[in-house]
N, C-alpha and C positions, 0 to 999 in steps of 0.2 A: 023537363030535363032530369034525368037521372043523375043523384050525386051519391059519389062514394061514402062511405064510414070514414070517422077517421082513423088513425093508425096509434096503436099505443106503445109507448117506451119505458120501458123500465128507469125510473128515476129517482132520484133524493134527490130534495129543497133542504141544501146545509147553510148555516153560518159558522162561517169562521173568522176570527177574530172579528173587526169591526167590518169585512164583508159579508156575502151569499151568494150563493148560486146555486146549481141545476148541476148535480154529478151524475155518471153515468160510468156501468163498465164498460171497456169498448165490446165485449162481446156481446152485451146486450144491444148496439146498437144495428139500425138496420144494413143490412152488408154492403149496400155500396157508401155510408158513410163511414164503415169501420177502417174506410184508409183516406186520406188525407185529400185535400183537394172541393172541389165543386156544390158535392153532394155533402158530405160533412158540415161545410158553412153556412148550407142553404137550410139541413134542418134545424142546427144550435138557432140562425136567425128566427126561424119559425118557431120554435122553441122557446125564447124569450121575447120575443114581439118585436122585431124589430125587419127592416129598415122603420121606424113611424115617424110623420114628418109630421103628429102633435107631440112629442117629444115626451112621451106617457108611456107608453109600452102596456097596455090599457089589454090588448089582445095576446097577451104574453106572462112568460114570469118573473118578467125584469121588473127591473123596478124603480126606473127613469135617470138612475146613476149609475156614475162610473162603479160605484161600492158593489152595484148590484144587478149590473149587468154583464154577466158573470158564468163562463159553463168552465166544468171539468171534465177528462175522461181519464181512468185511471184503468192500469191493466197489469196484471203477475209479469215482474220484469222480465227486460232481454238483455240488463246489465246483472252481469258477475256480483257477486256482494250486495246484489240492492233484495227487497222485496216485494217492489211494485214499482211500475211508470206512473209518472203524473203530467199529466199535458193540461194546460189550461189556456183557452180560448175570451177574450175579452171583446164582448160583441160591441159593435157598437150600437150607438141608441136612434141616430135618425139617418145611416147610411148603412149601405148593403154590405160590410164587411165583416169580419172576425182576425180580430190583430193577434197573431200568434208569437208577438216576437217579443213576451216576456212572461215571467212569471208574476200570478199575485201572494204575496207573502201572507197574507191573513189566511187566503183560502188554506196555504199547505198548511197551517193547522186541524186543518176536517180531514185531510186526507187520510193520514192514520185511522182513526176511525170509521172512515167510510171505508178504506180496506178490510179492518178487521171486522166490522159488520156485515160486509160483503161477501165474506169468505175468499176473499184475496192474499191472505196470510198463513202460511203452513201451524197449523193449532200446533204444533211442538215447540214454537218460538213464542204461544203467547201465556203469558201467567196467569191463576188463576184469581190472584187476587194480585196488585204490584201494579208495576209498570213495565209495560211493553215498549219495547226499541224498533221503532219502523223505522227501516232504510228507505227511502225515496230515490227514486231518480229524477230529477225533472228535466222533464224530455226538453221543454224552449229553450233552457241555458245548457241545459248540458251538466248539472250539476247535482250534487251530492246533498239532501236535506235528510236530518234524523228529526225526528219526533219522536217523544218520549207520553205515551198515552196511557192515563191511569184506567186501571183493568179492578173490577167487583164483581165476586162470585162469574168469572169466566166468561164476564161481557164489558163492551166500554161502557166505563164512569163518565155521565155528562154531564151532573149535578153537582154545584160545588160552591165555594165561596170563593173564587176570584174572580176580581171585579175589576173591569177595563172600562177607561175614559173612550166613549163614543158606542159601550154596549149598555142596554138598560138594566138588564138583570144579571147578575154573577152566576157560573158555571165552575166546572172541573178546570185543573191547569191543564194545559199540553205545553211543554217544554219546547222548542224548535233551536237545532243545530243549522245552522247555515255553512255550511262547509265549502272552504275557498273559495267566500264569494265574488271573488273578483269577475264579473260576467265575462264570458265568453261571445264577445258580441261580431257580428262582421264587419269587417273593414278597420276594428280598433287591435287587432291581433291578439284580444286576450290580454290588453294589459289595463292594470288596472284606473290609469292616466294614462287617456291613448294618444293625448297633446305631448306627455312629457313632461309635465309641469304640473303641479301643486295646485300655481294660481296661476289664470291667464288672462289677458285682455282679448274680451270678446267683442268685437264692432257688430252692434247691432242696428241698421238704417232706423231712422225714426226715433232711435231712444239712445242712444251712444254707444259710448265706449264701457264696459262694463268688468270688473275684477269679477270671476268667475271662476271657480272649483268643480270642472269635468269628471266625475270618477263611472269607471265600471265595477258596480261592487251592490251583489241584490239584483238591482236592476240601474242601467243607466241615468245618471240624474245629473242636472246641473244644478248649479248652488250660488246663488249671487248674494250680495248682501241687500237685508231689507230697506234700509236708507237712502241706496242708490239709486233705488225705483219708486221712491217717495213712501215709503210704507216704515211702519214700528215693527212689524213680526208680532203683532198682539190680534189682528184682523181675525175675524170669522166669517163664516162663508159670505152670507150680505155683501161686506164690504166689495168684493171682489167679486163674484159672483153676478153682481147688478149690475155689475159697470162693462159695458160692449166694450168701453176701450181698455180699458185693462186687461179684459182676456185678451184680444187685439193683441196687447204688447206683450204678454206672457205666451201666446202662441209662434211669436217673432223671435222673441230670446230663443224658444224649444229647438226653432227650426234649424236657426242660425248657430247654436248650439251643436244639432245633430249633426250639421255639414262638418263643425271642426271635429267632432269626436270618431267623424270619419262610419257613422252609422248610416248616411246618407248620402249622394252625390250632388244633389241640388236643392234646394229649398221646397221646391215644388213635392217633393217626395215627404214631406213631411204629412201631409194630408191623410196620404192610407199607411201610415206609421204613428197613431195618434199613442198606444199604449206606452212606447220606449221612444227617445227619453222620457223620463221627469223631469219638473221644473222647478226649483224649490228656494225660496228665501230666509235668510237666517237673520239674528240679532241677538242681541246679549239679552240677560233675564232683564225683565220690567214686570211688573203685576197686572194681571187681565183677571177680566171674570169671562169664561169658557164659556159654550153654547149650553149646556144644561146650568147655570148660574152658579156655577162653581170656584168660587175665586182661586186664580192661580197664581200666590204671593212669590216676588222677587228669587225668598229664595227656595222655593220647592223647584225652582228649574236649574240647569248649566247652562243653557241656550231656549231662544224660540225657534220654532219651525213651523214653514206655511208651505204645501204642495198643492202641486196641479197634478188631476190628472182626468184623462179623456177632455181635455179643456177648461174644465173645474175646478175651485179649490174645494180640496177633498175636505170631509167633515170633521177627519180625525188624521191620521196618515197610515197611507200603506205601509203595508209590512215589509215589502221588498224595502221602500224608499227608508224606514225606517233601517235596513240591515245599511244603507248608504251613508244615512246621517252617522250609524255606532261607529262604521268600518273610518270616513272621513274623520270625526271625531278623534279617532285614537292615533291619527297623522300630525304630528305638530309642522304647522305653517300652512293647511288648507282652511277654508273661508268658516269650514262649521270648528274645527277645532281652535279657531281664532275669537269667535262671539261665544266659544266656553272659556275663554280665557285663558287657551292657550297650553303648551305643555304636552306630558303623556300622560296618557288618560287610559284603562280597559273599561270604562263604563261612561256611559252620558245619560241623563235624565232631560229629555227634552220638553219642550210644553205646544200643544197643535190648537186646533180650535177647540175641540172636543175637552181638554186639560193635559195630562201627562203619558208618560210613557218613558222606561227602559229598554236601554240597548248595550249588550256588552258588545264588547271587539279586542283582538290585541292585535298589535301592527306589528312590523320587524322588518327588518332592512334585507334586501338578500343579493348580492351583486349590484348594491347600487338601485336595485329596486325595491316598492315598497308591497307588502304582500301581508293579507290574513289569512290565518287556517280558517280560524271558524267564527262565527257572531250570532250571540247567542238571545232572544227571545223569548217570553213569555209571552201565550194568548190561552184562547179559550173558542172552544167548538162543539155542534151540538144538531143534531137531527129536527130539523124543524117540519117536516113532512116527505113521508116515501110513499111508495106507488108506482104510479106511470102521470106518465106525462101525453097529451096528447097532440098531434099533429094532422093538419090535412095529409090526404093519400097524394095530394100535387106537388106536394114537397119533394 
């Protein structure tokens, strides 16, 4: 039997903040994936190894997590004011799909740089030593991200001393603007509490009735408190991660969640919508020792914070969910600005499994609703291999 060659892709293996993925321009990609649909899904799966029902991703560049299984495509905007599109696809790891219906906030720190490496940035907008302002568009929300990328001798700086809890080695800063991130989601109108409410009671079968804080803001996330579900907010992945029934119940909250937030019509649809919502549990500061053994005393935090996501407690937290925790945070009388202790706040320091993390935000009232321009971010990002990528020609 005759078998074809494979097919190569032009690609970069980026991290950005505490994720990675597989970026791509979309003109590099082969032409019937470079538009949306069938063929696009079927090479990113092929791409990163998946559907694998060893749950390894062994034949791929994934890398058996949600952190890290992971594609972008970015391309020279077709918004006014922006400098580049960023789309970002979250494959999943042991089924055939590719959830497009959010953004990851760690990745859009690579983006900047993977454009200006790219040559996706008009060279008259970049310095040659400073920092560069990349406008984003991100195509899933619909929304406005600046990055601020430090530029040496007329290339990006990736070398550096900032050092983030869940990355091993320190790199350059990138700055991240999150601009009006109240998501744009469907069925919730674009608001930023699509219930209406701050706090609401959410009935969830099997586990109760639940005080909950719905917000769109990053990316959709609910917020229950960690006591309610038998938990401290001090857990690392183990704790949760081992336990069938606990994800069980953290998949139930999501779902039942989604329905009220109006992101879903029935429970059932929850299944191939794994990326949005988020799940996340809050508690006041207590002292933990972090997954690299780093104790995280009472008061180096404002709050704990524990997220799910693709069904997992993530290692450290997204970046989106972290633009959720600042934006919620800076709201007085929602469930994360209550286990800070309450009040108005523009900034939160929260503690994850990984250790810590900042988040700015500032809120304001505006007819009665509540709304943020921007929430603002620190991470770090970095080329960890380019080239191509290779695919069978069945794809």
């Amino acid at each position: 039997m005759n078998f074809k060659p494979q097919i190569k892709v032009p690609a970069t293996y980026m991290r950005g903040g505490t994720s990675k993925g597989v970026f791509f321009r979309l003109q590099d990609l082969p032409e019937a994936a470079q538009e949306p649909g069938a063929a696009r899904d079927a090479l990113l799966l092929r791409v990163i190894g998946s559907p694998d029902p060893y749950g390894k991703q062994i034949d791929g560049m994934g890398g058996a997590t949600s952190s890290t299984s992971k594609t972008v495509i970015v391309s020279t905007s077709t918004q006014p004011e922006h400098d580049v599109d960023y789309l970002f696809g979250q494959v999943s790891i042991d089924q055939a799909f590719v959830d497009w219906s959010g953004n990851c906030g760690n990745l859009s720190a690579a983006v900047g740089p993977f454009a200006i490496s790219n040559g996706l940035i008009d060279p008259s907008r970049l310095p040659n030593d400073g920092i560069a302002t990349i406008r984003i568009w991100q195509a899933n929300i619909q929304k406005t991200i600046i990055a601020h990328v430090p530029m040496t001798n007329g290339a990006v700086q990736e070398t550096g001393d900032v050092e983030l809890d869940g990355v091993t080695f320190p790199a350059a800063e990138v700055q991240l603007e999150f601009m009006d991130p109240a998501a744009e989601e469907e069925g919730a109108g674009g608001a930023m509490f699509p219930t209406g409410a701050l706090v609401d009671d959410l009935e969830v079968p099997g586990v109760g009735t639940l005080k909950a804080t719905m917000i769109n803001a990053g990316i959709p996330t609910i917020f229950v408190n960690a006591e309610a579900i038998g938990y401290t907010g001090t857990e690392l992945q183990e704790a949760i991660n081992s336990d069938p029934k606990a994800l069980a119940m953290f998949e139930t909250i999501r779902a039942h969640g989604a329905v009220r937030m109006g992101l879903i019509k029935d429970i059932s649809e929850a299944a191939k919508r794994q990326h949005t919502p988020k799940v996340a549990f809050v508690a006041a500061p207590k002292e933990y020792v972090s997954s690299s053994g780093k104790v995280v005393k009472t008061g180096d935090v404002d709050l704990l914070v524990r997220a799910l996501s693709m069904g997992k407690l993530h290692h450290a937290m997204m970046g989106t969910a972290a633009v959720a925790i600042g934006t919620a945070a800076a709201i007085p009388g929602t469930l994360v600005n209550l286990a800070a202790g309450g009040g108005e706040r523009t900034a939160v320091r929260f503690g994850h499994p990984s250790g810590t993390l900042r988040v700015g935000a500032e809120a304001m009232q505006q007819d009665g609703e509540w709304c943020v321009k921007k929430a603002i971010m620190s991470r770090s990002a970095r080329v960890l291999m380019e080239g191509w990528v290779r695919v069978p020609p069945a794809v």
